[in-house]
C-alpha positions in Angstrom: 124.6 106.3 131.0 123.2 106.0 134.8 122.6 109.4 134.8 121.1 109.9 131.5 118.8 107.0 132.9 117.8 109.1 135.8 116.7 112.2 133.7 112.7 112.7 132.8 113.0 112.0 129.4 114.7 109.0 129.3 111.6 107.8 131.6 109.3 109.3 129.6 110.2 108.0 126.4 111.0 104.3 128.5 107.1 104.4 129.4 105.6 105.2 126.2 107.6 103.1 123.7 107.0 99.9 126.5 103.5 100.4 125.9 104.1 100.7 122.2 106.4 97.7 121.9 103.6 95.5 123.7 100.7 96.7 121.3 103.0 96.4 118.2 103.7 92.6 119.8 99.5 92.2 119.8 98.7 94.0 117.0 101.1 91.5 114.9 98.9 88.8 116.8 96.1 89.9 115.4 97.0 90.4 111.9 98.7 87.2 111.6 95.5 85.7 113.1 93.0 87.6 110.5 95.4 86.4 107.6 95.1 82.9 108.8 91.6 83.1 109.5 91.0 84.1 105.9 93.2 81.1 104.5 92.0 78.4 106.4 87.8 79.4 106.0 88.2 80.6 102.6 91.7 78.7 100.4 91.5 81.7 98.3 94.9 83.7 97.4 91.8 86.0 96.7 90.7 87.0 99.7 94.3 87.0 101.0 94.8 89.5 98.7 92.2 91.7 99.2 93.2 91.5 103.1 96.4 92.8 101.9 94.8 95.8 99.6 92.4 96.8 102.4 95.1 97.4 104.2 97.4 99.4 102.9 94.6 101.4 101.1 94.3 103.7 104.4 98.0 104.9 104.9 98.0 105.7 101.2 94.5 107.8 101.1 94.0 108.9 104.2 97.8 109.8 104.7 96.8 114.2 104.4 93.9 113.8 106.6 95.4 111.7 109.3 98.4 114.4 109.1 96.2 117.0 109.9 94.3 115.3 113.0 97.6 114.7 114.5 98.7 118.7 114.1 95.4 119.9 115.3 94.9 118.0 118.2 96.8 117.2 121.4 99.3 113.4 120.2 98.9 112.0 123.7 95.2 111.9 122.3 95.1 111.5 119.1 97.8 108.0 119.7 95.2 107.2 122.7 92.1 107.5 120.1 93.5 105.5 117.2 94.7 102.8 120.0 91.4 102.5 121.6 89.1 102.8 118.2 91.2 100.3 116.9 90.4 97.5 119.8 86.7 98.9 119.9 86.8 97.6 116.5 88.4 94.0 116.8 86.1 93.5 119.7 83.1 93.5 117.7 84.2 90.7 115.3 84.7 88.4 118.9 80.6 90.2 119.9 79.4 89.1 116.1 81.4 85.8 117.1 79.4 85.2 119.8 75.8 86.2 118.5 76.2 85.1 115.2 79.0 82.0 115.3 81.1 82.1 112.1 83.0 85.3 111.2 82.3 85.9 107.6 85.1 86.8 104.6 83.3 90.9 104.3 83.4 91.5 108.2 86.9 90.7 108.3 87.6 92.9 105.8 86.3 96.0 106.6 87.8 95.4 110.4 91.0 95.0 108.9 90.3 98.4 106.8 88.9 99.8 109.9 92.4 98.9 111.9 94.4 100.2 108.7 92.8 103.8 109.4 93.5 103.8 113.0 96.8 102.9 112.8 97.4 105.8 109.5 96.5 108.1 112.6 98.7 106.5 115.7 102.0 106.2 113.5 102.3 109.8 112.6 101.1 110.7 115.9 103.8 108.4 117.4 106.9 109.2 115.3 105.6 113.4 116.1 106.1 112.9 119.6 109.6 111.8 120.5 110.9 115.4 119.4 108.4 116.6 121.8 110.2 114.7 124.4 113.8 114.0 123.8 116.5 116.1 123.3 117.4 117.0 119.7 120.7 115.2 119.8 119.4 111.8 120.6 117.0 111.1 117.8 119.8 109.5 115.4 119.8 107.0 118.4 116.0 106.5 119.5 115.1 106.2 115.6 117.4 102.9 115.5 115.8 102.2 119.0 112.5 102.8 117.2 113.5 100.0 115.1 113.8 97.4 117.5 110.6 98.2 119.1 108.6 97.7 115.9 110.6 94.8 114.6 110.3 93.0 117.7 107.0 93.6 118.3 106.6 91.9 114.8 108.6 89.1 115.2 107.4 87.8 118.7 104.1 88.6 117.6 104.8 86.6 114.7 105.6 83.8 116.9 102.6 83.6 119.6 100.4 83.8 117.1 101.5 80.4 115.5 101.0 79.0 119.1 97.6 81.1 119.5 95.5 80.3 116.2 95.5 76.8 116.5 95.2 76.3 120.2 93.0 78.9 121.3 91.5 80.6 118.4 90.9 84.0 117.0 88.8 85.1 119.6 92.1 85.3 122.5 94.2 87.3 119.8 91.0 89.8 119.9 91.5 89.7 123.5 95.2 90.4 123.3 95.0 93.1 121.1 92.5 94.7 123.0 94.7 94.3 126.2 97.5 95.8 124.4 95.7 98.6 123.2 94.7 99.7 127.2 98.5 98.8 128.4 99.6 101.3 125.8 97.0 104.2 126.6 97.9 103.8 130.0 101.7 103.7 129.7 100.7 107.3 127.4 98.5 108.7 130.4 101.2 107.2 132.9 104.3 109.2 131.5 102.1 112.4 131.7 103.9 113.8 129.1 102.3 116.8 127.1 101.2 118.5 123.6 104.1 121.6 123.7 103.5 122.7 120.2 101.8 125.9 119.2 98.5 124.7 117.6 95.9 127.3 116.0 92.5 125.4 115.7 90.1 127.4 113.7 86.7 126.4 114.4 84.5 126.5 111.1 80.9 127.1 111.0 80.2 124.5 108.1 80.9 121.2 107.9 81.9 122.6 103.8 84.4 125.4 105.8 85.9 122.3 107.8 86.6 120.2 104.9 88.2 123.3 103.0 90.6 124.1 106.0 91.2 120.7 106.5 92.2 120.2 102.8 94.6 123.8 102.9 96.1 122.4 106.3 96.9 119.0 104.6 98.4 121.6 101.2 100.2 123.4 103.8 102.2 120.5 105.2 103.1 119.5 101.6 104.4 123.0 101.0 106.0 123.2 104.2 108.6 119.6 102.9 108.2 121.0 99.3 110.3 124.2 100.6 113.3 122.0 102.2 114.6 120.7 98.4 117.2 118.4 100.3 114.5 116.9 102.2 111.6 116.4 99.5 114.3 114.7 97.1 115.6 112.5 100.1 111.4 111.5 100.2 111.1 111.1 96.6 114.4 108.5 96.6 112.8 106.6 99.6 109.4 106.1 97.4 111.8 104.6 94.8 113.7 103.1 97.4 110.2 101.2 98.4 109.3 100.6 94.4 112.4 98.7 94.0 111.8 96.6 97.1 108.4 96.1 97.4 107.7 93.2 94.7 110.8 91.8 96.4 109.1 91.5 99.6 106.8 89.5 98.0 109.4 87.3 95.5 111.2 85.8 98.7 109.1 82.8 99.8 108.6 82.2 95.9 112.6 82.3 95.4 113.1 80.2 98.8 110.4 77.7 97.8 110.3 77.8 94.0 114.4 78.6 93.3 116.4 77.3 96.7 114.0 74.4 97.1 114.1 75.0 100.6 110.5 74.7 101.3 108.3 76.6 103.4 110.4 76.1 106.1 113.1 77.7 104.5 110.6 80.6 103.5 110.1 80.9 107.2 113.5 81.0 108.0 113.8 83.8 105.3 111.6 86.1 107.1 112.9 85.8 110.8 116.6 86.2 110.0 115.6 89.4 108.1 113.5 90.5 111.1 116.8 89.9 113.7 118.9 91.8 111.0 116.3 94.7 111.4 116.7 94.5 115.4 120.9 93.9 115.2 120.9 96.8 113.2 118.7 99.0 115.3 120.6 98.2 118.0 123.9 99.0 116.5 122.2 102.9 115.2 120.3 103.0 118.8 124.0 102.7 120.8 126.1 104.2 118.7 123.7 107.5 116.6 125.0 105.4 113.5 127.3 107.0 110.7 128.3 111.1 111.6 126.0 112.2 108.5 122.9 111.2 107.4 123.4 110.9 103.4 126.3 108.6 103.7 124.4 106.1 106.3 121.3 106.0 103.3 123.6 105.9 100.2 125.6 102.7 102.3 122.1 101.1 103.1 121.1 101.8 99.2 124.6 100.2 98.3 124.4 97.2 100.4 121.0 96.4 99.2 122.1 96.5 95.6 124.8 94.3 96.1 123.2 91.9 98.3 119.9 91.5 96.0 122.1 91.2 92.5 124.3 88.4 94.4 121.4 86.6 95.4 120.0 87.0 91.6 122.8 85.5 90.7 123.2 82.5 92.9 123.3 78.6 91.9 120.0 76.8 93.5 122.8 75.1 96.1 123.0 78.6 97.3 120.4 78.6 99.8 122.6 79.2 103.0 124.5 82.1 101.6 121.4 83.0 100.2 119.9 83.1 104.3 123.2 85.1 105.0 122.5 88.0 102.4 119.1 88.5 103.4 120.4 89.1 106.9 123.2 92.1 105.9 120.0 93.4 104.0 117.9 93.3 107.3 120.4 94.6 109.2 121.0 97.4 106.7 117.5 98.4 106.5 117.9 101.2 110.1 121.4 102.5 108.2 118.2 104.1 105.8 115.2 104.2 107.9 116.6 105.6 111.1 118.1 108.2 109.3 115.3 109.6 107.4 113.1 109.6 110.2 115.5 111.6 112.1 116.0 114.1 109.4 112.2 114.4 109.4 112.6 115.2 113.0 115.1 117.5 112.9 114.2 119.2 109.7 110.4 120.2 110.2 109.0 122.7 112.6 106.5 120.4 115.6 103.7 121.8 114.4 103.8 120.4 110.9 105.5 116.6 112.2 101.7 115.1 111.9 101.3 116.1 108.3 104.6 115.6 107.1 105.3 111.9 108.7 101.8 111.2 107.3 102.4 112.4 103.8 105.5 110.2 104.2 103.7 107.1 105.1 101.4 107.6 102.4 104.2 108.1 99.9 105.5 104.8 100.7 102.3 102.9 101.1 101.6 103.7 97.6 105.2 102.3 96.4 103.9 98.8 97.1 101.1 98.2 95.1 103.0 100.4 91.9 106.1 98.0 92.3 103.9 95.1 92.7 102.0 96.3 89.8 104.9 97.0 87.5 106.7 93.8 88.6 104.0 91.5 87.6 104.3 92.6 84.0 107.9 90.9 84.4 108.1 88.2 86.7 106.3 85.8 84.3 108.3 86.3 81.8 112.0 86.1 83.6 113.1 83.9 86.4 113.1 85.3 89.9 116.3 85.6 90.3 117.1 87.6 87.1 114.5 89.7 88.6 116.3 90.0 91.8 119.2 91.0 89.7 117.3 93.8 87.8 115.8 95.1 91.1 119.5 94.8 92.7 120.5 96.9 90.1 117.7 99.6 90.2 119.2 100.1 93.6 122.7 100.6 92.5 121.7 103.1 90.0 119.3 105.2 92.5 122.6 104.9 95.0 124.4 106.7 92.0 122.2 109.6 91.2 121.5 110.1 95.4 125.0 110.7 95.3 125.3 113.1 92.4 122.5 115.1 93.8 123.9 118.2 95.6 119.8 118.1 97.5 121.6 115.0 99.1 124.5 116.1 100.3 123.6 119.2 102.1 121.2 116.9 104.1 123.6 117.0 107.2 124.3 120.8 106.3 
């Protein structure tokens, strides 16, 4: 391990996911802060749900696009770009701050729709690059490793912003982010590293001609997954995968509150010890490469969250601490599924096409939330929440059953 330390890569990939792990840390400073902003100016579940639907919107509509500005231009740009447009924009709310005074409910808004689009570009662009830099064989390991960056970043960010809002306002967290936003570029211009791929820009005469080879380019990278059956039915299971889960997400400070009794506290509670299962997990994929194949590591996480979610369905309302226990296997079985597929992305599709294909990904899955929050609402009034864990922990165990049956599946590792 010493020596793999010494070798370029390692460095490489060392320098750019430092910077990335402290502007995921800021980023989730800002968001919490917007959030709370909202609640405390406005007490409307309203506008805290409109924050929420301006910000997945991007990721799901733009996903194409954004594909296609990572595969045309040089990553270490297009990440540098999206970081930098993204604090240009939270600066302005802290300049409208100070010419104006109050930040209104529709600025907020559109900053946080703003954000949403930068960050549809930098993901792709991100997840595209480490097979530009590492060696083939380690990106089981630095997809688990990916985990604990993001997850991290999340939960500390989590944390300092509780202490932030209240003490020093919205106007530091701007700061932050924009802070974390340079130390990332600069850890990106700092490791040097470079755009390999064979890219074919085709300059167009027309704005029209632009938008048409644009829109084929964005085709192209859905025929390009389309063509790999295994890996287009290993995507359509993980939009499922996020149907299922998604109005769970939203069901667990209702259960912990609502069911357990435990209070908002206890709803707290909830979401860090999922967060730590997220890192422990990472960690275990990051050190070890995690299970020899691929479909087995995705049909255990599918498995374990079945189980897990139909158990805590059917638990008593004394149940609260095994309750707290389940929801951390289920965190710490989340990189068993996610590290894997990014990996097979990463393995399976040609550099050139990595943009569009992660992006059609993260567009896939951005639209599983509102459908599964959608279709869950037409239930949840009219069952418990835990019988509608039970049903949602059972929608898993059936898509772990036809994964399995599926032949597309099990020549993933093939």
């Amino acid at each position: 391990m010493a020596r793999a330390s010494l070798q370029p890569w390692v460095r490489t990939v060392s320098t750019v996911w430092g910077g990335e792990l402290f502007s995921v840390l800021t980023s989730s400073v800002l968001q919490m802060g917007f959030i709370w902003h909202i609640t405390m100016t406005t007490q409307s579940p309203l506008a805290v749900t409109l924050a929420s639907l301006v910000g997945f919107l991007p990721a799901a509509l733009l996903g194409p696009i954004a594909g296609v500005l990572v595969d045309r231009f040089a990553i270490p740009v297009v990440m540098i770009s999206a970081d930098m447009s993204i604090a240009l924009v939270s600066l302005c709310v802290t300049l409208w701050a100070w010419g104006v005074g109050s930040i209104p409910l529709w600025l907020v808004l559109v900053v946080l729709f703003l954000r949403s689009c930068g960050q549809s570009v930098h993901t792709p662009a991100f997840n595209a690059l480490t097979p530009l830099i590492a060696p083939k064989k380690m990106l089981d390991r630095l997809a688990g490793i990916s985990q604990i960056v993001q997850q991290s970043g999340y939960l500390i960010g989590m944390a300092v912003a509780a202490w932030m809002y209240p003490h020093w306002g919205l106007n530091s967290m701007i700061v932050l982010d924009v802070l974390g936003a340079v130390v990332a570029s600069g850890c990106v211009l700092l490791s040097q590293v470079r755009d390999t791929r064979k890219r074919t820009i085709a300059r167009q005469e027309t704005a029209s001609a632009e938008v048409k080879e644009a829109a084929r380019q964005a085709w192209e990278g859905f025929e390009i997954i389309r063509a790999d059956k295994s890996l287009l039915t290993l995507l359509i299971g993980a939009f499922l995968f996020n149907l299922a889960f998604s109005p769970l997400a939203a069901l667990f400070p209702l259960i912990s509150i609502d069911y357990f009794k435990a209070g908002t506290g206890g709803a707290a509670l909830i979401e860090a010890v999922w967060s730590a299962g997220v890192i422990v997990g990472g960690a275990i994929v990051g050190a070890t490469g995690g299970l020899k194949k691929k479909s087995h590591s995705i049909l255990l996480s599918c498995l374990i969250f079945g189980v897990t979610t139909v158990w805590s369905g059917l638990l008593p309302r004394s149940g609260f601490v095994l309750f707290v226990i389940l929801n951390a296997i289920m965190g710490l079985s989340q990189p068993l599924y996610d590290a894997p597929v990014t990996a097979l992305i990463q393995q399976r599709i040609a550099p050139k096409y990595l943009g569009r294909a992660f992006a059609l990904f993260q567009s896939l899955q951005a639209w599983a939330m509102p459908v599964g929050l959608a279709a869950s609402a037409f239930f949840v009034d009219g069952v418990s929440v835990p019988s509608f864990f039970v049903f949602c922990g059972s929608a898993f165990l059936v898509l772990t059953v036809v994964l399995w049956l599926l032949p597309q599946v099990r020549l993933l590792d093939e």
